[in-house]
C-alpha positions as CSV (number, residue, x, y, z in Angstrom):
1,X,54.9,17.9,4.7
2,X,52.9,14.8,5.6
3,X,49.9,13.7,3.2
4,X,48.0,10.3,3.6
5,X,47.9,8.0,0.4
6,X,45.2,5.3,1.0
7,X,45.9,5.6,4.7
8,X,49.7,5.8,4.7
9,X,51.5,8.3,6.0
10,X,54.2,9.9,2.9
11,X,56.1,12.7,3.9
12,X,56.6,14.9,1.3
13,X,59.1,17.8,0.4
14,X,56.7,21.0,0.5
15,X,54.6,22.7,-2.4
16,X,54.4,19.3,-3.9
17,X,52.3,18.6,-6.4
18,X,50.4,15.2,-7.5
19,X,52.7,14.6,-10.1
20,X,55.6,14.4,-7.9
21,X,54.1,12.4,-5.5
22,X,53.3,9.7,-8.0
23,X,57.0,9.6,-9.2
24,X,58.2,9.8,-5.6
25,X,56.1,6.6,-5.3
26,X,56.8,5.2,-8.4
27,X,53.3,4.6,-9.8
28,X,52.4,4.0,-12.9
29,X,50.1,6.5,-14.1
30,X,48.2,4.7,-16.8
31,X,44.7,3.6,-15.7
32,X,44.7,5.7,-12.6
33,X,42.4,8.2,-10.6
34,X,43.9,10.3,-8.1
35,X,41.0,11.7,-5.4
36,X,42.1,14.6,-2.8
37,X,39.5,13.9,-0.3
38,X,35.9,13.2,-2.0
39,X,37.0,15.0,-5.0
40,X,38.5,13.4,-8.2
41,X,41.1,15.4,-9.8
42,X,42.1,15.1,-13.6
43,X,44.7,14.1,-14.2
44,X,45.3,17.1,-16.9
45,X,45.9,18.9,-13.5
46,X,47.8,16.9,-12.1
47,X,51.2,19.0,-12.0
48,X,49.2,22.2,-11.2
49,X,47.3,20.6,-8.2
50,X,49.6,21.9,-4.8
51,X,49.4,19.3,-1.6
52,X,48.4,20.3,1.5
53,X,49.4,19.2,4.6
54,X,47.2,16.5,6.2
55,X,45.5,15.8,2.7
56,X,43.9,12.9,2.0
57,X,44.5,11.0,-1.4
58,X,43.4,8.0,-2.8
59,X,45.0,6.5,-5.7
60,X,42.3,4.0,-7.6
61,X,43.8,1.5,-10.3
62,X,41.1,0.5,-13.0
63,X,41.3,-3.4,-13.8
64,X,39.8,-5.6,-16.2
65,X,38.0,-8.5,-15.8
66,X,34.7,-9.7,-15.3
């Protein structure tokens, strides 16, 4: 299965969830917001929350600073 992760293409093994795709990327998972599309999901759902093919997923890392 193919998603998109801030406009890259990852190909993924199917019925994936977000959890593995963040360890198949190895992110770091502290300080980040996963969005499917315009919707945010928690990260509390994280390992329920199935891929689709074709989905759209932004990964947003909060920073400090001013």
């Amino acid at each position: 299965m193919k998603v998109y992760v801030n406009d890259e293409s990852i190909d993924l093994a199917d019925a994936s969830n977000i959890s593995q795709l963040l360890k198949q990327l190895e992110t770091a998972t502290k300080g980040l917001a996963v969005a499917i599309g315009p919707n945010i999901i928690p990260s509390k759902l994280w390992d329920e929350y199935q891929l689709k093919e074709d989905d759209q997923v932004l990964l947003i890392r909060a920073t400090q600073g001013g």
